[in-house]
C-alpha positions, -999 to 999 in steps of 0.1 A, spaced: 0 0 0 32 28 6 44 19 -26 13 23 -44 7 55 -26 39 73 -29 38 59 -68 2 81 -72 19 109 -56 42 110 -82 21 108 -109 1 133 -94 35 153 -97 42 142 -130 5 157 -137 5 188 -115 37 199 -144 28 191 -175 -6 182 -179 -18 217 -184 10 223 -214 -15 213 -245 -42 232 -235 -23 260 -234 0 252 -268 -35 252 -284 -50 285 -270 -15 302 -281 -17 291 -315 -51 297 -313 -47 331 -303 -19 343 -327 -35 327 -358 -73 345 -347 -56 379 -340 -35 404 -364 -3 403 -350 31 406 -367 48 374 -384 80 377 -359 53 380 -324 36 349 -338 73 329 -339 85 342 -308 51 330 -294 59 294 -307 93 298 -296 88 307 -260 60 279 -258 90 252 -263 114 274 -239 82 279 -209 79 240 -211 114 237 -205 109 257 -177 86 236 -165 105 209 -168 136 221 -149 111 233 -123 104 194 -123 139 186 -119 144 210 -89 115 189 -76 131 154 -79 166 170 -65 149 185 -40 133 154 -27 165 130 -33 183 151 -8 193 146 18 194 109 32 170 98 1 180 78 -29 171 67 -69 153 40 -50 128 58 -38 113 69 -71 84 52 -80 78 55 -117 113 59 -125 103 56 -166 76 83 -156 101 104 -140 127 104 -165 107 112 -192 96 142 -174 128 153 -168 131 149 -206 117 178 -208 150 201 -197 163 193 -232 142 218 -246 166 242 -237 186 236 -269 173 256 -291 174 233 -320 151 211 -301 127 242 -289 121 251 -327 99 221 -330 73 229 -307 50 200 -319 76 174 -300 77 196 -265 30 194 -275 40 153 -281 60 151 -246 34 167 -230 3 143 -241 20 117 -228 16 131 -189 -20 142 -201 -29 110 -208 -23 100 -170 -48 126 -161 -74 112 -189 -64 74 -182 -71 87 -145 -105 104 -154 -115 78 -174 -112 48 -146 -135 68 -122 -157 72 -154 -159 35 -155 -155 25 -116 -182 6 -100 -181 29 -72 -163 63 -84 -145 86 -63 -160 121 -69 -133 134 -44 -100 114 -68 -122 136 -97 -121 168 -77 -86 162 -71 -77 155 -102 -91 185 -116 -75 209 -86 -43 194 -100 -53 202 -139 -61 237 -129 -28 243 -109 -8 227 -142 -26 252 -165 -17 284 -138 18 266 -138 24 267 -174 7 301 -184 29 316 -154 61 303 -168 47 311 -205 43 351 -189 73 351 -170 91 346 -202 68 362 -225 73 391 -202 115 388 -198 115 386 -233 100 420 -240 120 435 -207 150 423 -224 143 434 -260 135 472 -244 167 472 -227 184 460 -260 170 492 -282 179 517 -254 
């Protein structure tokens, strides 16, 4: 029963990071393909969604360090496949890999699908949880303000540093 519990928690850190990511790829393309704005914002949009989710994913990694130390070990990871593939998510520092922004959208689904396959077995539970759906959707909602934060934060560095360039 610890294993299994400390394996959810995971996931449900694996989820709390990434899960919100395509929902807000899609309103971002959304957004810049709907409104007139100039071919250059539009690819520094796309751009900065590959670097925010990088962000996210180094947040992650502060996460895993964090809880490693001190006295802990690789052992106590859970999902250790899980894990790694969301630390994956630092590569998308290198800007050749942050060009493609459909593979960071692709990483992501993959973490999604935990919430969904989640969703989905209360969905189809004899005797379904509503509090596992209330948590799971508290979780969703703290991934989306997780990823539009680091999306702004970035969004926003980027134009402090571009006004600090012309001056």
């Amino acid at each position: 029963m610890d294993n299994s519990f400390f394996a959810y928690i995971q996931e449900l850190e694996l989820i709390a990071f990434f899960s919100g990511f395509p929902l807000i790829y899609v309103v971002i393309l959304f957004a810049s393909g709907c409104f007139n704005l100039k071919q250059d914002f539009k690819d520094r949009l796309k751009q900065l969604l590959s670097f925010g989710y990088a962000l996210v994913g180094t947040l992650y990694l502060g996460l895993i360090v964090r809880n490693l130390y001190p006295g802990y070990s690789l052992e106590t990871i859970q999902n250790p496949y899980l894990t790694g593939w969301g630390i994956l998510a630092v590569f998308f520092w290198i800007p050749a890999l942050s060009k493609k922004t459909m593979i960071s959208l692709m990483h992501s689904l993959v973490i999604f699908s935990l919430l969904v396959k989640n969703q989905l077995m209360q969905l189809i539970s004899n005797s379904p949880d509503i509090n596992m759906v209330r948590n799971n959707m508290k979780i969703y909602n703290i991934s989306l303000i997780l990823n539009l934060g680091t999306f702004s934060c970035l969004l926003l560095l980027t134009f402090v540093l571009n006004n600090f360039k012309k001056r």
